[in-house]
N, C-alpha and C positions, 0 to 999 in steps of 0.2 A: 873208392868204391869199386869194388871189382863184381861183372856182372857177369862173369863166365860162370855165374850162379845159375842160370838159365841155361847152360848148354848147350844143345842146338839150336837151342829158342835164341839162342841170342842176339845174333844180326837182327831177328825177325823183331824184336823189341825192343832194340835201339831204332828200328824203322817206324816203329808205331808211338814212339815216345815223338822221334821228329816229325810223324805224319802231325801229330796233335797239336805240335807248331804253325807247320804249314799250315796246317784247316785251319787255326787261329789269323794268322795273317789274312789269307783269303778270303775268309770273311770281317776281318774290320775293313778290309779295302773295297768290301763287296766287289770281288775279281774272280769270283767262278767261272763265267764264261770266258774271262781270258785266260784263264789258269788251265781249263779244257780246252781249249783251244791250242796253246803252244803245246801241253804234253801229250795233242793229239799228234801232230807234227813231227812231234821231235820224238815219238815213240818208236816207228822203223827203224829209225838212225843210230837211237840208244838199244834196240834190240841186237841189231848187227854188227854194232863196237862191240857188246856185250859178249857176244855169243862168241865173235873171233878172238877174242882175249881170252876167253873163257875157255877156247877151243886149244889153243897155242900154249897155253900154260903161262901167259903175262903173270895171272894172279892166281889163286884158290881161296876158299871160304872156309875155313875147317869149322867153323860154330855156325850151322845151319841146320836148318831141318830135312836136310836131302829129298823135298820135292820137289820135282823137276816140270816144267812147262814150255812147251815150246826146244828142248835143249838146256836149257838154262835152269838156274834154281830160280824159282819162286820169289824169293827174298830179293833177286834182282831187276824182278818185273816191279816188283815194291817202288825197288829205288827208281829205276827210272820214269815212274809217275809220281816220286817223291821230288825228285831236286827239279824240274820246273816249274813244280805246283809253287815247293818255298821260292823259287826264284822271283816267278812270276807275283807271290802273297809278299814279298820283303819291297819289291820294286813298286808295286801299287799302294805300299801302305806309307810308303816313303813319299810318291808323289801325292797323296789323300794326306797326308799333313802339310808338303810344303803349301799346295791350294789351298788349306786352312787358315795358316798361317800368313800368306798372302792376304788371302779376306780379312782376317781380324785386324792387319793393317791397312787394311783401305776403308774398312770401316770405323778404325781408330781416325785415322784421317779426315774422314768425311764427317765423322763428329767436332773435329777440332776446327773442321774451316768455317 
């Protein structure tokens, strides 16, 4: 599937395709308030790697929408409130089934004894 069907939209909606994961995870793990919480933290940090890479020429975007905030495209303030939210939604929904899973063996258990 090629999505450079989108054009400059295109980062932007491969970010909204992944954001609707992330918000998926996040909320099965009910992890909102940890998921604001790290991507509040670690937003200076990803602004600043950002913005120096970005400034240096490490990388470029050629399929954006060339609005810009802060220096930066837009589509990168996306991402860096994108990969902690999934980080943080993959990590709690991980540890919200091993707990499950736990219980439903100690309650297997405590039926059996």
């Amino acid at each position: 599937m090629d999505i450079t069907v989108f054009g400059p939209y295109t980062y932007l909606v491969t970010e909204v395709l992944w954001a609707a994961v992330a918000v998926a995870f996040v909320t099965y793990a009910d992890a909102w308030r940890a998921a604001a919480r790290t991507t509040l933290v670690l937003y200076p940090f990803a602004y600043v790697w950002d913005w120096y890479t970005l400034e240096v020429g490490v990388f470029e975007i050629p399929l954006r929408t060339g609005v810009e905030l802060l220096g930066i495209p837009i589509e990168e303030h996306v991402f860096m409130l994108l990969v902690p939210t999934m980080v943080v939604g993959v990590h709690e929904t991980l540890r919200k089934r091993d707990l499950t899973r736990r219980q439903s063996a100690a309650d297997a258990e405590s039926r059996v004894s």
